[in-house]
N, CA, C and O atoms as a MOPAC input file, in Angstrom:
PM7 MOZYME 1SCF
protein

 N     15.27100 1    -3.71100 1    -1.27600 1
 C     14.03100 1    -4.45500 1    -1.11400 1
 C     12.92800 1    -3.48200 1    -0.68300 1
 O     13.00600 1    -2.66000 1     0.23000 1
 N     11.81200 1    -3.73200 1    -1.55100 1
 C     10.82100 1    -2.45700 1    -1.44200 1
 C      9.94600 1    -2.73200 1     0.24700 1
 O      9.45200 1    -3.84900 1     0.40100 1
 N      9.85900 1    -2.10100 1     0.96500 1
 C      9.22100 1    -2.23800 1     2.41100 1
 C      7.68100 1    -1.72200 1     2.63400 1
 O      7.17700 1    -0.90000 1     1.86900 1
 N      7.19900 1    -2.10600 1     3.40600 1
 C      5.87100 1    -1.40500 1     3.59900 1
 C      5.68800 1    -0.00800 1     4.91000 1
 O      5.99700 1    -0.28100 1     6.07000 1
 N      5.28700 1     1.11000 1     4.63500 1
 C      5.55900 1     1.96700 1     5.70300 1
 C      3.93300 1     2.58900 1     5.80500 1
 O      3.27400 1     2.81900 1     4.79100 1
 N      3.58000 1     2.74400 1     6.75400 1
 C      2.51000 1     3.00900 1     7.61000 1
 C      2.54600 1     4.63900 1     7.72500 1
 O      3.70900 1     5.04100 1     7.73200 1
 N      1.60000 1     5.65100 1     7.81300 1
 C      1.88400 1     6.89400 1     7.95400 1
 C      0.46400 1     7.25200 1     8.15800 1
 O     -0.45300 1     6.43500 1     8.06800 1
 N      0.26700 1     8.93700 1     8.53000 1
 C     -0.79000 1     9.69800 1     9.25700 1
 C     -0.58600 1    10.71700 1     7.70500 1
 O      0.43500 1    11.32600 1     7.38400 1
 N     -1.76000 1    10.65300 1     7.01300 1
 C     -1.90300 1    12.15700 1     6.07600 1
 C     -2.96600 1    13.35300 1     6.45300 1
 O     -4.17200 1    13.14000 1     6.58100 1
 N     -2.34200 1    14.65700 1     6.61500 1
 C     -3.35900 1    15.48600 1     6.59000 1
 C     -3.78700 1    15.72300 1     5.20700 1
 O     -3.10400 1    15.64300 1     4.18600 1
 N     -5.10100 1    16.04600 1     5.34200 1
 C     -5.42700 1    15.94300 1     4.04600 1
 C     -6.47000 1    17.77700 1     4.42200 1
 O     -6.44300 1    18.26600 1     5.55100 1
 N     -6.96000 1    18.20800 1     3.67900 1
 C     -7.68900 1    19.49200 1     3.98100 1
 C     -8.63300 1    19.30300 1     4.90400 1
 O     -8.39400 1    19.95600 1     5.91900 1
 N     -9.96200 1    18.44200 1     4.97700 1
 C    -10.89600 1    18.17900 1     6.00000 1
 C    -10.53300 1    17.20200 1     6.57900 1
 O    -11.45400 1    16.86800 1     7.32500 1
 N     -9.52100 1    16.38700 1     6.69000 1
 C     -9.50100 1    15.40600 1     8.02400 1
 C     -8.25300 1    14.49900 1     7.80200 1
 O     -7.80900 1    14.67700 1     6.66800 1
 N     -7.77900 1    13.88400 1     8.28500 1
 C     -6.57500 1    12.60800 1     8.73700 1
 C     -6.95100 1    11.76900 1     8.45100 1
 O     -8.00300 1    11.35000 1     8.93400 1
 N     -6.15000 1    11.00400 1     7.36400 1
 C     -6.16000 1     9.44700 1     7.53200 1
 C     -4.93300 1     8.82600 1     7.63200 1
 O     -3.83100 1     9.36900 1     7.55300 1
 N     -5.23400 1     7.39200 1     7.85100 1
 C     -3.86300 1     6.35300 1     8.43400 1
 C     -3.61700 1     5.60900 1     6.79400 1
 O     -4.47000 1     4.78700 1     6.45900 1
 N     -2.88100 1     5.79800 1     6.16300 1
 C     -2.34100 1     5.00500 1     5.22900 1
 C     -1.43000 1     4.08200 1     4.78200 1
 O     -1.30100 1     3.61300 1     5.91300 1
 N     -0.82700 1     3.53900 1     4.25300 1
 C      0.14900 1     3.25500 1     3.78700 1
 C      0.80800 1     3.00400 1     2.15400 1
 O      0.22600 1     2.60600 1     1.14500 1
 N      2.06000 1     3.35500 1     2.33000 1
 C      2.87400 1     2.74700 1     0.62900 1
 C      3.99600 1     2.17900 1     0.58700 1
 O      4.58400 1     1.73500 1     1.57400 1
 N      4.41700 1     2.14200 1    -0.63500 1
 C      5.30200 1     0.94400 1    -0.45800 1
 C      6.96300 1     1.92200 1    -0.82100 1
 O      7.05100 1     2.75800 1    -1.72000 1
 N      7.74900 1     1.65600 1    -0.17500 1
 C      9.12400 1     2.52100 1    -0.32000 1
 C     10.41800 1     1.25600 1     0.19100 1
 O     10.34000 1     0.31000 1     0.97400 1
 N     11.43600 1     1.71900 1    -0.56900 1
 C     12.38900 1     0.98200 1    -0.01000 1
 C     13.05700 1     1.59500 1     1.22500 1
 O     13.44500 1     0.84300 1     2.11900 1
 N     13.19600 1     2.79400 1     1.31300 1
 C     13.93900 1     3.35700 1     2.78100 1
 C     12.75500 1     4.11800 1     3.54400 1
 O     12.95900 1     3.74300 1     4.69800 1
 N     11.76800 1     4.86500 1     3.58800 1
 C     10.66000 1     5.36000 1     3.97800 1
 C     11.14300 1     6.50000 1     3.55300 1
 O     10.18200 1     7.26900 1     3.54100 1
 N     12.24600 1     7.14600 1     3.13600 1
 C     12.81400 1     8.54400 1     2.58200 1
 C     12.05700 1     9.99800 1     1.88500 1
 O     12.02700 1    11.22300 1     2.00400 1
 N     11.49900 1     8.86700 1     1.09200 1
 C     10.89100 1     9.58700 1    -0.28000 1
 C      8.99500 1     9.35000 1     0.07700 1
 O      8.21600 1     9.64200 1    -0.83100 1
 N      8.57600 1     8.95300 1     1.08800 1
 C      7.14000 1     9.56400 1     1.52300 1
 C      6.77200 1    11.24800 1     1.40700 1
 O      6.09600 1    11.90000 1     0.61000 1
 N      7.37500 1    11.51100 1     2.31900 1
 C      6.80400 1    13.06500 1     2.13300 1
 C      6.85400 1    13.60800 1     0.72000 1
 O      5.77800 1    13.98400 1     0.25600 1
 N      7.89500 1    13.70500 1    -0.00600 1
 C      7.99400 1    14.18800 1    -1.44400 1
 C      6.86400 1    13.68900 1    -2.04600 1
 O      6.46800 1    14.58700 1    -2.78900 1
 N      5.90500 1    12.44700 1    -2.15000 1
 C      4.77100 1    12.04400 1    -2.98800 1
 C      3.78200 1    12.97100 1    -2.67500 1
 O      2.77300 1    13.17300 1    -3.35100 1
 N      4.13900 1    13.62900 1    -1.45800 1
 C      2.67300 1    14.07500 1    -0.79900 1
 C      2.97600 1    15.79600 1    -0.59600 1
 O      2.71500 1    16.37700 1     0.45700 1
 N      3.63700 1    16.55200 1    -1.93900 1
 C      3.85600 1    18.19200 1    -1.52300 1
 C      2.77400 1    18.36500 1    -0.77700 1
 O      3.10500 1    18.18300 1     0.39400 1
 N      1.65700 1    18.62200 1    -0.86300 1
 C      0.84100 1    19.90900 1    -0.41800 1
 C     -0.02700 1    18.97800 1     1.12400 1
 O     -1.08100 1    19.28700 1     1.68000 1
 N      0.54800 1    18.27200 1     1.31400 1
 C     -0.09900 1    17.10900 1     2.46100 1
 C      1.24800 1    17.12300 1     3.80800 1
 O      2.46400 1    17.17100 1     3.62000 1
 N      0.61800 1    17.07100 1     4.92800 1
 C      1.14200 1    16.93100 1     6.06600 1
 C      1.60500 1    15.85400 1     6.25800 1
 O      0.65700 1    15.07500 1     6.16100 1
 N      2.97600 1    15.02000 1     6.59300 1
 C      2.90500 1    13.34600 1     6.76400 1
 C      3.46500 1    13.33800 1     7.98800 1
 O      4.52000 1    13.85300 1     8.35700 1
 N      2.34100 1    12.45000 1     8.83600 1
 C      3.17400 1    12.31800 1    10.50900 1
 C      3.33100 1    10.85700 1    10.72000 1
 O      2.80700 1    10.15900 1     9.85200 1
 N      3.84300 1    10.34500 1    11.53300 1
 C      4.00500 1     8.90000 1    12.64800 1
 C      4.43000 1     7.97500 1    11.30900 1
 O      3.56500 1     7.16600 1    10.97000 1
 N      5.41900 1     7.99600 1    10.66700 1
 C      6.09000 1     7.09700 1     9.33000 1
 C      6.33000 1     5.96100 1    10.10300 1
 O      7.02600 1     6.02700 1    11.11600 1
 N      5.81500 1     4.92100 1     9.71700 1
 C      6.58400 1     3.86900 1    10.86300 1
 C      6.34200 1     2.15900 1     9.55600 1
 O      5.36300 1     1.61700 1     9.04300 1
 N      7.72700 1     1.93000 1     9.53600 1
 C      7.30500 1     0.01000 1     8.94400 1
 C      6.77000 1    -0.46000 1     9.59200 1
 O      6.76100 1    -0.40700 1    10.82200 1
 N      5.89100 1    -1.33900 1     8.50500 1
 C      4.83400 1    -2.57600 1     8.82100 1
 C      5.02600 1    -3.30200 1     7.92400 1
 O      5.58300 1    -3.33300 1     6.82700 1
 N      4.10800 1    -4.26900 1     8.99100 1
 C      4.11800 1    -5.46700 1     7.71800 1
 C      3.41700 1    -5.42300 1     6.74500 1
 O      2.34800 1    -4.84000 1     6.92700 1
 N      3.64800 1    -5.93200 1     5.47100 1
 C      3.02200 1    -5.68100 1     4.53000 1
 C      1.02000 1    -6.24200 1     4.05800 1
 O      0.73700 1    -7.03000 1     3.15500 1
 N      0.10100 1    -5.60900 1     4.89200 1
 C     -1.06000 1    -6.10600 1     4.73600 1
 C     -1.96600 1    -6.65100 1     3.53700 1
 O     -3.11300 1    -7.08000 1     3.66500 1
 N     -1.39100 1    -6.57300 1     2.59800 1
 C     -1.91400 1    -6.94900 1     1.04500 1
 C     -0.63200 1    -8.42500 1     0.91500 1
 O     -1.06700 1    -9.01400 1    -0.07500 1
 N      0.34800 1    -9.05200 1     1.29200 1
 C      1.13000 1    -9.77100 1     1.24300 1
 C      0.21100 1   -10.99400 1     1.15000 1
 O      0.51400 1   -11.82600 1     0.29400 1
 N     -0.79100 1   -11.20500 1     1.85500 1
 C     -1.34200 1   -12.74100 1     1.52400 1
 C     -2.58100 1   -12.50300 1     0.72100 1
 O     -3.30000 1   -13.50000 1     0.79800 1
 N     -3.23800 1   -11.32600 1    -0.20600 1
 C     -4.11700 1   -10.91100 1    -0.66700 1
 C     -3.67100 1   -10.32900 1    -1.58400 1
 O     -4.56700 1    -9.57100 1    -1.95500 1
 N     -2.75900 1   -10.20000 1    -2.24100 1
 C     -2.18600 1    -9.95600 1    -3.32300 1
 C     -2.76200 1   -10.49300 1    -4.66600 1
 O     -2.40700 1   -11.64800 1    -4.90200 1
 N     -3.44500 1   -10.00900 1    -5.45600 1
 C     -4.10200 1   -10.94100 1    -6.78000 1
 C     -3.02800 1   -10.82400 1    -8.04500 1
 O     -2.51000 1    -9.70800 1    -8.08100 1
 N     -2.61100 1   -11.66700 1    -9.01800 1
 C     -1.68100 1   -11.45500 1   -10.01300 1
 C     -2.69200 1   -11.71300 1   -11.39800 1
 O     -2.30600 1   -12.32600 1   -12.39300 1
 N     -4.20000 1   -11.05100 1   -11.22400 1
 C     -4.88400 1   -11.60300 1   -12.07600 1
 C     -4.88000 1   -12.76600 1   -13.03700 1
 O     -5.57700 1   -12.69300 1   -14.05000 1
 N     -4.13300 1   -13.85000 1   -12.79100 1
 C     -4.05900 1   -15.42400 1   -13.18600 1
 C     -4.65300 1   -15.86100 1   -12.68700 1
 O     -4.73900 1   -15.56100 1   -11.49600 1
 N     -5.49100 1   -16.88800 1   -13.24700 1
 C     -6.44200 1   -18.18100 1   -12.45600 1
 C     -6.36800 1   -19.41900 1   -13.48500 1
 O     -6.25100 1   -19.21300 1   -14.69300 1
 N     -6.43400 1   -20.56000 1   -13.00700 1
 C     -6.38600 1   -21.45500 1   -13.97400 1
 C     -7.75400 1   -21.64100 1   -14.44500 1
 O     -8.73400 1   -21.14300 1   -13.89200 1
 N     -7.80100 1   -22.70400 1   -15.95000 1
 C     -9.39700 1   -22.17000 1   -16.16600 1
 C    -10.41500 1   -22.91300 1   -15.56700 1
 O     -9.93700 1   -23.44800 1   -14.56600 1
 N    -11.46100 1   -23.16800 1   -15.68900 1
 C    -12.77200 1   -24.02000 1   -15.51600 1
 C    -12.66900 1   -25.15000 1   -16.89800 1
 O    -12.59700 1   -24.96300 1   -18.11300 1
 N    -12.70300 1   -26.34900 1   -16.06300 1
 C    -12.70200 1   -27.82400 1   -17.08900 1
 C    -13.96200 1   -27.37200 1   -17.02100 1
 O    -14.55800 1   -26.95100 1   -16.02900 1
 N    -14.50500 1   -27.52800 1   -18.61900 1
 C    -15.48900 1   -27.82200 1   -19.27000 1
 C    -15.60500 1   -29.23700 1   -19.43100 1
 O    -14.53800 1   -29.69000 1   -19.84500 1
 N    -16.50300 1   -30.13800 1   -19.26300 1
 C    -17.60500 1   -31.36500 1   -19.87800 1
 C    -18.36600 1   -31.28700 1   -19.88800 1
 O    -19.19500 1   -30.93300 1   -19.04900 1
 N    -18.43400 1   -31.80200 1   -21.54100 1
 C    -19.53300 1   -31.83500 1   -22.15800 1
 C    -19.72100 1   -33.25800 1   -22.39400 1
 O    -18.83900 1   -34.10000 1   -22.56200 1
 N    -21.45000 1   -33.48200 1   -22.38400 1
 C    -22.15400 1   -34.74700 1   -22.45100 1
 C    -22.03200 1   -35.24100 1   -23.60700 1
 O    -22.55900 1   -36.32000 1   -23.87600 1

């Protein structure tokens, strides 16, 4: 089951807090050769209730 994991990237001018999606948190660092990865930690998944599956049902048209 794919998990959500939380992490610190160095990047050349500065740090950011990110996250991706992994089933064991294992295979983070390998996405990121030439990048620093610190504080790996699961979370909950923040896109879980904001998730779009680009479907919408349509707009009823009436006409007069």
């Amino acid at each position: 089951m794919t998990k959500c994991w939380e992490f610190k990237l160095k990047l050349k001018k500065k740090t950011i807090k990110t996250f991706v999606y992994s089933d064991d948190g294992k295979d983070i660092a390998s996405r990121f050769p030439n990048n620093k990865i610190t504080n790996i930690k699961e979370i909950k998944d923040p896109l879980k209730d904001v998730a779009w599956d680009g479907w919408k049902s349509k707009d009823k048209k009436k006409y007069v």
